[in-house]
N, C-alpha and C positions, 0 to 999 in steps of 0.2 A: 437741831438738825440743819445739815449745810444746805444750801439754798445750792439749785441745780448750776445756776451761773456759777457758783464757786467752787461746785466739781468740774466745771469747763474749764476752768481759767487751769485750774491745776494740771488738767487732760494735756493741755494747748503746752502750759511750759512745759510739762516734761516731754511731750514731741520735740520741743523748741530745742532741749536741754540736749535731747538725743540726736538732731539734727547738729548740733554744734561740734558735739563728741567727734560724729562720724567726720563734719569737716578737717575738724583737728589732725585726725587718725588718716584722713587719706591724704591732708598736707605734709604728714610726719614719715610715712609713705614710700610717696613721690621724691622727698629727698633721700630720704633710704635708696632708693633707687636710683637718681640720680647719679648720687653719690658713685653707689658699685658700677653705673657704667660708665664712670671718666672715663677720658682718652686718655690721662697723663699716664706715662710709665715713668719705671726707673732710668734718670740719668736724660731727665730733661732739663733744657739747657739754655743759658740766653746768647751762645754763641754759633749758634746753626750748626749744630755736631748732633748726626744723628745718633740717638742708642741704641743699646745694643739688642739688636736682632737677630737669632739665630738665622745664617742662611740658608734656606729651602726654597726650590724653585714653585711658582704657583701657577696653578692650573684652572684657570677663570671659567672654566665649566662646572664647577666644582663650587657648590653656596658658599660653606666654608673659607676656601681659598678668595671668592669674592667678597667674603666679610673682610676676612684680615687684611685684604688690600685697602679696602675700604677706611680701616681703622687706621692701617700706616697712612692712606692721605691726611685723614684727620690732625693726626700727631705731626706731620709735617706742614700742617695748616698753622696748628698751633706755633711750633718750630720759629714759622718764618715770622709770624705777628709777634712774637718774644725777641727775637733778633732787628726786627724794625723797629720795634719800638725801643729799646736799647740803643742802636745805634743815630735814634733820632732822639736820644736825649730825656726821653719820655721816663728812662728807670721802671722798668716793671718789676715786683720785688712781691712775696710772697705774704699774702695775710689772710689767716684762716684757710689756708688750702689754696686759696686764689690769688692768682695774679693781679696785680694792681698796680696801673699807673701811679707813680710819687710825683711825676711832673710833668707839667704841660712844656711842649717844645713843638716850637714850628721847622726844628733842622730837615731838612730835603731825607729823605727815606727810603724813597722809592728803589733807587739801586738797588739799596743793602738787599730789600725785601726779592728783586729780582735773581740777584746772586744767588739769596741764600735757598729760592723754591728751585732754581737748576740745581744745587747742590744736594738739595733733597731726592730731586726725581734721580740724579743722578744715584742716593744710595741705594732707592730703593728698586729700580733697573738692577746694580751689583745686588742687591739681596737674594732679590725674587725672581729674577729674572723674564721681568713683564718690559714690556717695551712700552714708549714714553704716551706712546696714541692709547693704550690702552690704559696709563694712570687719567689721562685728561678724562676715557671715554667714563670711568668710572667715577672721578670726580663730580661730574655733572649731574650725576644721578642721585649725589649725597640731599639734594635740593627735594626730589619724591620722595622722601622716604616716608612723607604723613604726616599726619600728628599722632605721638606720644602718647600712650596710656597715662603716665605719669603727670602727662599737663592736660590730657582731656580727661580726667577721671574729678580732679578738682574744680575742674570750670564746667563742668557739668552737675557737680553737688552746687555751686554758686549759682547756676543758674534755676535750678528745681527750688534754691530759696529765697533769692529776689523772686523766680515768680508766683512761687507763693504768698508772698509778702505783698506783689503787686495785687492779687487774687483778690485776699484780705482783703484789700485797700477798696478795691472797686465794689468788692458785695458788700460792704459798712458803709460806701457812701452812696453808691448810685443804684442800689437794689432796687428802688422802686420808683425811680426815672422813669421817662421815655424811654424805648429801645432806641430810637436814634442816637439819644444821650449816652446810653450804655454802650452804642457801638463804637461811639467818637471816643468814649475811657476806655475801650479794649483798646485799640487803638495805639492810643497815645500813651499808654502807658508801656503794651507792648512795644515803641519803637524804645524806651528809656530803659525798658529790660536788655533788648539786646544791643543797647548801645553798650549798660551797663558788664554783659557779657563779653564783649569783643574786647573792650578796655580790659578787663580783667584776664582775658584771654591772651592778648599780649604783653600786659603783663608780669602774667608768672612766666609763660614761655619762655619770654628774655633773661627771666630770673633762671628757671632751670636748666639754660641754654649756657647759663655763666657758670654754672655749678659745675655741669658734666662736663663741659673743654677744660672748666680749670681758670678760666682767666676774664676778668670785667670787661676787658678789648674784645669784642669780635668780633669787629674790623669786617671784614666780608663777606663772613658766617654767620654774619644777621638776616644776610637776606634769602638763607634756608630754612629758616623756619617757619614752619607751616601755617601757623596764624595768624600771623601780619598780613601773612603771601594770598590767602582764603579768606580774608576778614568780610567780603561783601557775602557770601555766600554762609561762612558764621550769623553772619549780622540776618540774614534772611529766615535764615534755617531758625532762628532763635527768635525773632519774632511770630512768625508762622506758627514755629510750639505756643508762645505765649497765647494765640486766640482759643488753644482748646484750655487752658488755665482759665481763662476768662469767660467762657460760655459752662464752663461749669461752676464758676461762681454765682453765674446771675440765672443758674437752672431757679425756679422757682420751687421751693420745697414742697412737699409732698403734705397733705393735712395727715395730723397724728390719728 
């Protein structure tokens, strides 16, 4: 007959086993996702030539019409970082879907990069017929848009399992401590959870920040994303959780 510990153990890995699935299955996901909402279209380019756009005037009262503007900035984000770095020598050149620097170059850039965003707002003025204060007004705003289902949905499974793993940690070693001892391991280990969160937090970010532009340059577009931008506030929010983790570890069990 199995001894009760070795129906635990067996309990504990298959939670374990199904907690890994499920991370798997929402990193697998995210990139599914990712993926369908590139910004590349067809007839992107590394000489600042916008593509082809049907022309339709847009009406910025209108969500929709504020989306697609929205998206045209993007592709001419993109545009102008493919054209500067080109013309700075850099060679950006296509691997696995994304843009990739082949070469370091320190040649001056900045023009090219200047020219080529007048040329853009320039198309997209003839496309759309939105005038130039109203690209910048909504450029700015690419910056709120949040954080991403697709990058909060996986750093949220990573956190529910570092902090159970932290849990673990503290009711196997300090169950039967002092509570001051127990308060100072909630604690400290809570701050190494959400350290552990935030790192990982901008880490995929950036990962799925390169996926959906299309390109490992993001040059200025790094600093829209939302979890570098909110990391004190991650980092708080994610400690804070960790103490109801850790006050239900060292609950004291109930006699059988």
């Amino acid at each position: 007959m199995r001894s009760l510990r070795q129906a635990h153990g067996e309990h504990f890995a298959t939670a374990a086993d199904l907690r890994g699935e499920l991370a798997v299955h929402a990193v697998v996901l995210a990139f599914v996702v990712a993926t369908g909402g590139c910004i590349n279209r067809s007839g992107m380019n590394l000489d600042c030539q916008w593509p082809t756009d049907p022309p339709r005037p847009l009406d910025l009262r209108h969500a929709d019409h504020l989306r697609h503007l929205a998206a045209d900035i993007e592709v001419a984000d993109e545009l102008v970082v493919r054209y500067r770095d080109e013309k700075g020598g850099r060679r950006p050149r296509p691997w696995l879907g994304i843009q990739v620097r082949t070469r370091m170059s320190n040649l001056p850039s900045a023009e090219h990069a200047t020219a080529c965003r007048a040329r853009m707002t320039d198309a997209i003025v003839a496309t759309h017929g939105v005038m130039p204060s109203q690209i910048a007004d909504v450029a700015q705003r690419l910056a709120a848009r949040g954080a991403d289902l697709p990058v909060t949905l996986p750093v949220l499974l990573f956190y529910g399992f570092a902090a159970w793993v932290g849990a673990q940690a503290i009711r196997s070693r300090f169950a039967d401590d002092p509570r001051p001892v127990q308060l100072v391991a909630v604690f400290l280990v809570s701050v190494a959870v959400a350290a552990a969160v935030v790192a990982v937090g901008g880490l995929w970010s950036g990962v799925f920040e390169i996926v959906r532009v299309g390109n490992e340059h993001l040059s200025f577009r790094a600093s829209r994303i939302a979890w570098p931008n909110r990391a004190p506030i991650w980092f708080l929010a994610a400690m804070i959780g960790f103490w109801a983790f850790g006050a239900a570890a060292l609950r004291p069990s109930r006699p059988a």
